[in-house]
N, C-alpha and C positions, 0 to 999 in steps of 0.2 A: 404379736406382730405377724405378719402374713410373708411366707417366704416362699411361696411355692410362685417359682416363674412359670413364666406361658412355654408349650411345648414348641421346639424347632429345633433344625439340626445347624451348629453351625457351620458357618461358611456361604449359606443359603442367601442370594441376592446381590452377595457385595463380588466385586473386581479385585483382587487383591494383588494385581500386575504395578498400582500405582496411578489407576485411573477411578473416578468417582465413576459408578452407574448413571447411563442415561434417565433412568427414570427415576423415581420413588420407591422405597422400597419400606415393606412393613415395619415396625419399630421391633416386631416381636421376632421378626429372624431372623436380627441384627443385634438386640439387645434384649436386657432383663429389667422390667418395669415392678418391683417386689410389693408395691403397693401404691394404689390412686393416686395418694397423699404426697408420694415420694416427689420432692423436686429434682431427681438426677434416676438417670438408667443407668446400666452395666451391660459394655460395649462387652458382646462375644468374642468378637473377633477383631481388626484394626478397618477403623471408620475413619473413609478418607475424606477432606475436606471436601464441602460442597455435594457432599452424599445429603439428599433428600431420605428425612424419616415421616412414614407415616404413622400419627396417632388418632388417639378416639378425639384427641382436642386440637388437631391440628397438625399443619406440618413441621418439621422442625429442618431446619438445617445447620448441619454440621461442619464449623468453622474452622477447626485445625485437627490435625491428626490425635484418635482417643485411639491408646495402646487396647489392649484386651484386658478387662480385668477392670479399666479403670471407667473414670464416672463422667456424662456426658447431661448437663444442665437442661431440663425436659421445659421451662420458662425463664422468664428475666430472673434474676435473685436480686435485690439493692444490695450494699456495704453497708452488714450487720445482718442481715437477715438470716435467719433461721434456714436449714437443708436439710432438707429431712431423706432417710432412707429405710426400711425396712417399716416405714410408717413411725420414725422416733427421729429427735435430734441427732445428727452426729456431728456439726458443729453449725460456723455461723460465717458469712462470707466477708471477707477483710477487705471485698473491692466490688464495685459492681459486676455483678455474671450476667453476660447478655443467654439467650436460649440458644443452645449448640455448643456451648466453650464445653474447654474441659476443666473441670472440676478435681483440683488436687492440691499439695501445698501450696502451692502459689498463690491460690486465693480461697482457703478452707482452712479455719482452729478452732480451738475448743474456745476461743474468747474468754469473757470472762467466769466459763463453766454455767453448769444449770444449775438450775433449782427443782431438784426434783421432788415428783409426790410419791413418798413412800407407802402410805395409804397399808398400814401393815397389815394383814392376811386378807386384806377386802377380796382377795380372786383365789383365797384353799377351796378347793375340792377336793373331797375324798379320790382317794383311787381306786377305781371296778377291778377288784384283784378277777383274775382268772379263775373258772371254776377249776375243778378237781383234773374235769375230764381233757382240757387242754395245757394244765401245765409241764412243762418239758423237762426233758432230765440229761447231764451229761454224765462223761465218764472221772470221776476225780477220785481222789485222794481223803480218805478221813482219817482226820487226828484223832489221839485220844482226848483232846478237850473240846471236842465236835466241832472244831471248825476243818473248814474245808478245802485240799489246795488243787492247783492244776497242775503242777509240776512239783518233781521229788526231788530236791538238790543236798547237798552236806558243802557246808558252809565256812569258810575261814574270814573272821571277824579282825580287822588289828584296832587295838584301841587307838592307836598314834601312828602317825606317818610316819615316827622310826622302825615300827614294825611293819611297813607296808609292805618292805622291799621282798621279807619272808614269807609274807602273807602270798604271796605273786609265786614265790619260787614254788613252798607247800604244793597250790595249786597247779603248776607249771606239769610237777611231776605223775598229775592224773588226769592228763591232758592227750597218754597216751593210751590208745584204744585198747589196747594189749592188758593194759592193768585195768579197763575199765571190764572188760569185755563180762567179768563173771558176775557185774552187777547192771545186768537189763534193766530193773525197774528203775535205777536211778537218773535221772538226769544228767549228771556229773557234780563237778568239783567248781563251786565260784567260791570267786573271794570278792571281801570287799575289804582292800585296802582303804585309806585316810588319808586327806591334805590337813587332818586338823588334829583334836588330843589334847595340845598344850599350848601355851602360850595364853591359857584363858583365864580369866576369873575363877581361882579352887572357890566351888561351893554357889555360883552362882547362875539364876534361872538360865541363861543363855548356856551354859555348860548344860545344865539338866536337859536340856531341849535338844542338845547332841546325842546324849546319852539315852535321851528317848526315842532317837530315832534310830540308833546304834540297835536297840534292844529290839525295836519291833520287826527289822529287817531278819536279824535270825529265828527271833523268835515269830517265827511265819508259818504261816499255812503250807507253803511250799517248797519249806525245809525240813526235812529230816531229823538233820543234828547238825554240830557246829563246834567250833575250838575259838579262842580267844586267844591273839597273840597280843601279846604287850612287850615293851622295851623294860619298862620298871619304875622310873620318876616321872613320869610325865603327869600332869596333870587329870586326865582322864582316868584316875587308878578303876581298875578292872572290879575290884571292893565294891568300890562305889557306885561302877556302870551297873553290879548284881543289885546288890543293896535296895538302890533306889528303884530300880522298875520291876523289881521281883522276879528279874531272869532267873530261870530255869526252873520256875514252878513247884519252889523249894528242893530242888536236886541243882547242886555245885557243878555249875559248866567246869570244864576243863579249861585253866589259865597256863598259858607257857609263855615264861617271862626270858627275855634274851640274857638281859641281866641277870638272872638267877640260874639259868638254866645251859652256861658254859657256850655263850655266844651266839651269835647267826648262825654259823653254819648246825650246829649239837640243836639247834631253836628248829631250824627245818628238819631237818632226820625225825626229831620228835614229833614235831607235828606229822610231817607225811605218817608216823606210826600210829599216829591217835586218830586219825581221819579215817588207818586201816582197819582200826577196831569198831568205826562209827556204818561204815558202807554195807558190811554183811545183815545190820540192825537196819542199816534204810532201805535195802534191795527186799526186806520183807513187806511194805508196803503195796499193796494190788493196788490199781484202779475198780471203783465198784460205781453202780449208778445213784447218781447224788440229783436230788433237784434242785430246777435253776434257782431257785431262792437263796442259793447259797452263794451265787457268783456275786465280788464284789468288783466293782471293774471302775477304773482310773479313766475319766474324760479327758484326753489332752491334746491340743494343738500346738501345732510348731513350724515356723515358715509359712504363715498362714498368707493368702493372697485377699484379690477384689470376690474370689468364688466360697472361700471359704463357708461364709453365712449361708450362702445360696444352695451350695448342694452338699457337701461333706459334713459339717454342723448341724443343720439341720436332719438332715440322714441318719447321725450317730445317735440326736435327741428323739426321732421315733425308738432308736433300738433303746435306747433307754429307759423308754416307755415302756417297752414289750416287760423290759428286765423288773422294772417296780413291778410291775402289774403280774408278772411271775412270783412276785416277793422277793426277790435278788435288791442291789442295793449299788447306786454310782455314785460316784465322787469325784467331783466339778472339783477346780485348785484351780491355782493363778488367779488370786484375790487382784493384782493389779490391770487383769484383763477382764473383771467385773465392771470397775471404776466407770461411771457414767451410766450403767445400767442396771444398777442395782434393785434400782425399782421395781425391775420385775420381777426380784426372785422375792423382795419381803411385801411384795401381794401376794406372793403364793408361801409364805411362813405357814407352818402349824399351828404357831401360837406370840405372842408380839414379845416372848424372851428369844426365840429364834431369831427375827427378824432383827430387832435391839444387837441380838450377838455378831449380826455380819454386818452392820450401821457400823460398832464398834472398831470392827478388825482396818474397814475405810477408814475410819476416823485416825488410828494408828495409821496404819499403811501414811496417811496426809502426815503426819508428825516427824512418823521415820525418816519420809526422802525428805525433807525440810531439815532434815539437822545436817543434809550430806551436800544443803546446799541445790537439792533435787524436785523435784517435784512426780507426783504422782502419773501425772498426766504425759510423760517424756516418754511416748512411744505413740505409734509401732516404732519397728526395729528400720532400718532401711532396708533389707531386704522387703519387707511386708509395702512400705511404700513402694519399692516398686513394680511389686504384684497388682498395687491399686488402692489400698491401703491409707488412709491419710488420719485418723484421730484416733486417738483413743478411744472415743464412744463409738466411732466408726466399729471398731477392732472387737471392744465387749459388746455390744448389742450381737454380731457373730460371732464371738467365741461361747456365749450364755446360751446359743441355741441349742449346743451339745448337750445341755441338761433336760432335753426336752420339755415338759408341761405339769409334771405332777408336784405336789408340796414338797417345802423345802422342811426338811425334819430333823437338821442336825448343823453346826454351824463347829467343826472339830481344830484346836489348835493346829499348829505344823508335826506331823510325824504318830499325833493321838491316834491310838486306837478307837475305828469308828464304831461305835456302840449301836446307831439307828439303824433300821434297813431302808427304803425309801432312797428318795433324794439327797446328798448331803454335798455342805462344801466344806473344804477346807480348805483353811486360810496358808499360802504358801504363794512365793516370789511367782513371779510368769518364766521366766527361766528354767525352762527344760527338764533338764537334770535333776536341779534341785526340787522341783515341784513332783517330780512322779515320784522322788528317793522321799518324799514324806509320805505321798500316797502309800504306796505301796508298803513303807514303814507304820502305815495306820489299818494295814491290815489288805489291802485291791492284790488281788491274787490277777486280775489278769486285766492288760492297757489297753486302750484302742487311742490311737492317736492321727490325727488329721493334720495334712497339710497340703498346702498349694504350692510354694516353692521346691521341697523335696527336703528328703531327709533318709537318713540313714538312722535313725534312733533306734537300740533296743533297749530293753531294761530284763537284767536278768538279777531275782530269781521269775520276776511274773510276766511270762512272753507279752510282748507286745505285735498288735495292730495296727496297719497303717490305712491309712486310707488318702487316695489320693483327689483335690477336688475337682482336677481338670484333665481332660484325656491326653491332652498333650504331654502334661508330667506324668501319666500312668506309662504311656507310652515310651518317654525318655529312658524312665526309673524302675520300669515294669519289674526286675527284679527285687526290687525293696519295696514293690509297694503291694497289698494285700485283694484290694479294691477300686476300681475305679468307681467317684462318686460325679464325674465328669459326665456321663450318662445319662444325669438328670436334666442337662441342658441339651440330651436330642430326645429328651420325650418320657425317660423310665421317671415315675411318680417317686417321691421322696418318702410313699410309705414303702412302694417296694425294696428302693436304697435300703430302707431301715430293717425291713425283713432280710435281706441279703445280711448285712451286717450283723445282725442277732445270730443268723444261724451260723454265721463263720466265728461269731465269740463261743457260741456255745462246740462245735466244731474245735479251736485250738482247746480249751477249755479242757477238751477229751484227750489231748496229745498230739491232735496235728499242728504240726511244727509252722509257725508265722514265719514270714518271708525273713524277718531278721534273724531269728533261730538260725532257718538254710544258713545262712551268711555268717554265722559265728558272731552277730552281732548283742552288744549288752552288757560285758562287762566294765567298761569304764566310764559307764553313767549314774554309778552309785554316788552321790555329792550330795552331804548334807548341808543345810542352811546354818554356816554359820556367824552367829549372830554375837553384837559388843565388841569389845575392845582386844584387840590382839596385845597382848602385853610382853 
């Protein structure tokens, strides 16, 4: 699909006093036409009724106020017809669209969905790895099981939300500079306390899948070392969290149980003293030079708007591209903001077990919300509509763009350790939080996450990226936000976007601190998926 808009700066032509321009003014310095085919533009700025657009097919005039962001009908559409945007479906029109309306809920769904052609791997191409002489190299961290992290943390784990509260204090207590100060190398002291633990099914896959994401989160590239707090009965017994996912690599984590161990307060003294025996081991880690083939990095969008596809998605999927083609390795999530598009990633499968395995995860994903009463296709969010936002397929056709172009090579449960390097997805909720807590639980040592609304998101242990799609929110939010990807709409090419962006992953990667880092931002978006019956 072709996403590169025409160059112009906005605000170029229009009155923005509440009067329409005397004359005609071009379509391209007023809006975004992303493809021939497309039956709707994307208003840059606010198009006032009666505003004459010039196109290659005519003139259009615009009949009621199109906010920014959102979508201004380029011909007639009938009731039912097909809309197309990025040169694909994103839904079908519930009333007649004359040419100029605007285009949004009111008269745009998903109808009775598509029938799409899966046409599995008919569009893999290999990918032109990088010679020798241009692949790049940051500053990180090597474990001894040769993976690789960007930041050095020590960790406090609670199995259950009754050990959360310890979990919080523990960490509370090396949150002061003073006791931090003789450990430079380290990053600090995070925890991840739990909203969950018990109440579950003992012994069942939905537990295990906690416990899998529980294990991968400490067990990381960008941790150090780590303690285990537990209460005692809870259902997530700590046995069971080692046991089953082989934590600690045949070496016995250190468990501090409340219940055994003479209460909350005797539970924190011990911990802050086991944490102290863990920091002088982790401050011996150096940063050394690592190549980029090691970087695994988290694609993620949040508060996404009508620009997201156009410049910030698109953007992040060149840097994507730089990163396979370095040998490094991303990981696309939010299987419910695939939904509608899928198509294009199982033409570009490895092989038609890949392709088969994200058919699957849809297929589920349709089962799941159906039992809650739900459906797949209930979003965007309202915020997203009112960025511009109207369908689903609207919403995944640009969120898919952050994957850029190369094969898909891996199709990884929620919270799995990703095994491929290449492109992969994994299957996890579109909700935030819990989508990066399996990422990053599957091994993404560092986020890049994109939005058009705004956002304050970090994720720590693996610093996140923001990137903002439109200048206006870079400008509002400029201290949270990383990038501005708004720049693409007065003219900067979406490979340069994607070169910028590459070099500031590879950049935090090294230890420069991402805008959320500054801000103290990240600790309490650890939220695992969990899944079944609360009992």
């Amino acid at each position: 699909m072709t996403m590169m808009p025409q160059s112009a700066r906005p605000g170029d032509g229009i009155n923005l006093l509440g009067k329409a321009p005397a004359e005609p003014v071009d379509l391209a310095s007023v809006a975004v036409l992303l493809n021939p085919t497309d039956a709707v533009a994307i208003a840059k700025q606010p198009l006032l009724p009666r505003t004459i657009l010039k196109t290659a097919d005519g003139d259009v005039r615009v009949s009621q106020m199109i906010p920014p962001g959102h979508k201004i009908a380029m011909r007639d559409i009938p009731a039912g017809g097909e809309v197309r945007r990025y040169g694909q479906i994103i839904g079908f029109a519930t009333q007649d669209i004359a040419k100029g309306a605007h285009v949004h809920s009111h008269n745009l769904s998903v109808g009775q969905g598509l029938e799409l052609d899966y046409a599995f791997c008919s569009e893999y191409t290999p990918v032109e790895m990088r010679p020798d002489a241009e692949r790049r190299m940051f500053m990180g961290f090597r474990r001894k099981d040769g993976r690789v992290g960007t930041r050095n943390y020590v960790a406090v784990l609670a199995s259950v939300n009754c050990s959360s509260s310890a979990t919080r204090r523990i960490v509370d207590h090396f949150r002061d500079p003073e006791v931090m100060k003789q450990y430079p190398n380290v990053d600090g002291v995070v925890g991840f306390p739990t909203k969950g633990g018990c109440g579950a099914h003992y012994g069942s896959s939905d537990l295990g899948v906690l416990q899998r994401t529980m294990a991968g989160i400490v067990d990381h590239p960008n941790v150090a070392g780590y303690v285990i707090l537990s209460l005692g009965c809870e259902v997530n017994q700590p046995d069971d969290l080692i046991d089953s996912t082989g934590l600690g690599n045949g070496h016995r984590p250190l468990v501090l149980t409340i219940q055994q161990d003479g209460g909350f307060q005797k539970t924190v003294e011990a911990g802050i003293a086991a944490i102290e025996q863990i920091l002088p081991l982790a401050n011996e880690a150096t940063r050394e030079p690592i190549p980029a083939s090691e970087l695994v990095v988290a694609l993620q969008c949040g508060g996404s708007d009508g620009w997201s596809g156009v410049t910030a998605n698109p953007g992040l999927g060149k840097a994507a591209d730089e990163i396979v083609r370095q040998g490094g390795t991303v990981v696309l999530g939010e299987t419910t903001e695939v939904y509608g598009g899928e198509h294009l990633l199982t033409r570009r499968a490895k092989d038609e077990a890949v392709a088969q395995a994200l058919i699957d995860r849809i297929y589920w994903w349709e089962d799941y919300t159906a039992k809650f009463g739900a459906t797949i296709d209930n979003n965007p969010a309202p915020g997203n509509k009112l960025g511009g936002l109207t369908t689903i397929f609207e919403k995944s056709l640009g969120a898919i763009a952050k994957a850029g172009s190369t094969p898909l090579n891996q199709v990884a449960g929620y919270g799995e350790r990703v095994t491929e390097r290449g492109f992969v997805h994994m299957d996890t909720p579109g909700y935030d939080p819990v989508s990066v807590t399996g990422q990053v639980a599957g091994g993404c040592n560092i986020v890049v996450f994109t939005t058009g609304r705004g956002s304050a998101f970090g994720f720590k242990p693996a610093p996140s990226i923001k990137i903002a799609t439109n200048s206006t929110l870079y400008a509002n939010q400029e201290p949270d936000m990383d990038i501005n990807a708004g720049k693409v709409l007065d003219g900067v090419t979406l490979d340069d976007l994607g070169q910028e962006i590459f070099e500031k992953i590879l950049a935090v990667a090294s230890g420069e601190p991402s805008k959320s880092e500054q801000a103290g931002v990240g600790e309490e978006e650890f939220n695992p998926w969990i899944l079944g019956a609360m009992l």
